[in-house]
ZAMARGU-4260 file (C-alpha; in steps of 0.2 Angstrom, whole numbers, plus 5000, padded with zeros to 4 digits):
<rodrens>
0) 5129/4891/4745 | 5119/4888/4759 | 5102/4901/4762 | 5097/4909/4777 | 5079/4898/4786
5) 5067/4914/4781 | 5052/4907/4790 | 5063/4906/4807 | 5070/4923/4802 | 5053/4930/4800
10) 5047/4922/4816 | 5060/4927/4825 | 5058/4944/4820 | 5039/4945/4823 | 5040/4937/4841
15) 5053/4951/4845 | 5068/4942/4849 | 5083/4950/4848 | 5100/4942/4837 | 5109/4941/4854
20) 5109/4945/4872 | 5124/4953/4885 | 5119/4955/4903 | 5133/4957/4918 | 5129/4949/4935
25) 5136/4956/4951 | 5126/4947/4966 | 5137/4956/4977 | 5134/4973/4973 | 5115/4970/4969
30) 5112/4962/4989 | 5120/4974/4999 | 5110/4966/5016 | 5115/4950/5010 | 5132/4953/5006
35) 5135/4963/5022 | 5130/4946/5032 | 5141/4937/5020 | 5156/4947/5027 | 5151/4945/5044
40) 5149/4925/5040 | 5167/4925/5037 | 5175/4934/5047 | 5167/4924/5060 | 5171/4910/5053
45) 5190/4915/5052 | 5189/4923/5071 | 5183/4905/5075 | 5194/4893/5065 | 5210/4906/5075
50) 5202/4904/5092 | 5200/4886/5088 | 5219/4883/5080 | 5229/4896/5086 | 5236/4895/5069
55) 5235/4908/5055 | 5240/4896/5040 | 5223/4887/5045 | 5214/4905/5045 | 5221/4906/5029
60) 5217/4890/5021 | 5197/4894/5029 | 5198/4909/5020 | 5203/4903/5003 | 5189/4890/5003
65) 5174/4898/5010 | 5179/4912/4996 | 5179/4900/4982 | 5165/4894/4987 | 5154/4908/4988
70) 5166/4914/4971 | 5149/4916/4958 | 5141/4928/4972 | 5157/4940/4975 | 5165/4942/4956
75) 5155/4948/4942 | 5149/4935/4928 | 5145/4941/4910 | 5134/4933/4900 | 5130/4931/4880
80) 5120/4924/4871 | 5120/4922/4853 | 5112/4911/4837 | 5128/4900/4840 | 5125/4896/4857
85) 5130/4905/4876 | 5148/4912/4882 | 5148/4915/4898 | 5166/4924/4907 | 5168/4921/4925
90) 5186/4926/4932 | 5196/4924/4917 | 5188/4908/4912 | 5176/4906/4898 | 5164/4895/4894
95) 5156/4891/4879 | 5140/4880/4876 | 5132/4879/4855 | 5112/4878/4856 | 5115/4858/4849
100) 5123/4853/4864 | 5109/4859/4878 | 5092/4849/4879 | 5081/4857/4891 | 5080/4872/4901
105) 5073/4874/4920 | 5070/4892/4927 | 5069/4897/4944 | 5067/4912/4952 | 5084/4921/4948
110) 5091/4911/4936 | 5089/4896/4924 | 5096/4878/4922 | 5105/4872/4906 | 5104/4855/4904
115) 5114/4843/4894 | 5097/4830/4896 | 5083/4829/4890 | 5074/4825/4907 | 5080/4828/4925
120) 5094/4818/4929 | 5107/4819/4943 | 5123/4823/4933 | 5113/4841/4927 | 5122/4850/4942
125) 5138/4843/4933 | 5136/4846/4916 | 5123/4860/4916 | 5123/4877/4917 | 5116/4891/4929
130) 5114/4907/4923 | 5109/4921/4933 | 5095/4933/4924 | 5099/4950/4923 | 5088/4965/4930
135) 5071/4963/4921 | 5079/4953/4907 | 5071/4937/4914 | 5059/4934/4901 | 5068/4939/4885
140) 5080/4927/4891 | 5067/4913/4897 | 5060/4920/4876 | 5078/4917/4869 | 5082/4900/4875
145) 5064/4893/4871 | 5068/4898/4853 | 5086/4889/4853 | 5085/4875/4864 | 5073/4862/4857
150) 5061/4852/4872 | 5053/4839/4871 | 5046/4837/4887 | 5044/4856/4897 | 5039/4853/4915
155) 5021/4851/4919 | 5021/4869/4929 | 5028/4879/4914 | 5015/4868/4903 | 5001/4872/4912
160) 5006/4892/4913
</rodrens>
């Protein structure tokens, strides 16, 4: 029979960190200005690749790309995090990462970085994460993931802070 770690129980509980985390992103109904320019960006892009072709399976084939690639900003992505690890659903797809498998953690402004590395590497944007933070919910989640992810080396401007 294997006992619950009281003394990361307890300090868990006296730091204020919840069991788990849910949060729903939407960039595209969050940015209304940016989403509007968005739409005009393509269908400029369409008008042009039609004016440019003459040829509607091109405009078609334009359209399919520039929307998969602008996808994370047009379709909702949930997150949760959990003791176990993080799920996150975009689409259908889910994806789930345990706390053993992520070494460091890089925040920026509207989101946060999941590495697999323990220091910066070129592959990070391949087999990391980025998860958008939620309205208000950036630090309990910056909270969350310093109590599961285990640094050695946190970047000298989080250090210093």
């Amino acid at each position: 029979m294997v006992l619950p770690d009281m003394e990361s129980e307890n300090s868990r509980e006296s730091q204020g960190l919840p069991e788990e985390i849910r949060w729903r992103v939407h960039p595209f109904t969050e940015n209304p200005w940016h989403s509007a320019l968005l739409m005009v960006i393509i269908v400029l892009v369409c008008v042009g690749v039609w004016s440019w072709t003459l040829w509607g399976g091109m405009v078609t084939i334009a359209l399919v790309l520039l929307v998969v690639s602008v996808a994370p900003y047009l379709f909702p992505t949930s997150y949760h995090l959990t003791q176990d690890g993080i799920e996150i659903r975009f689409l259908r797809a889910v994806t789930f990462r345990g706390w053993e498998e992520l070494k460091n953690f890089y925040p920026h402004d509207v989101g946060v970085h999941l590495s697999t590395f323990r220091r910066p590497s070129g592959l990070d944007a391949f087999r990391g994460n980025y998860i958008r933070f939620g309205r208000g919910n950036r630090e309990e989640v910056l909270r969350f993931l310093d109590d599961r992810i285990k640094r050695e080396h946190p970047r000298r401007d989080e250090a210093e802070s």
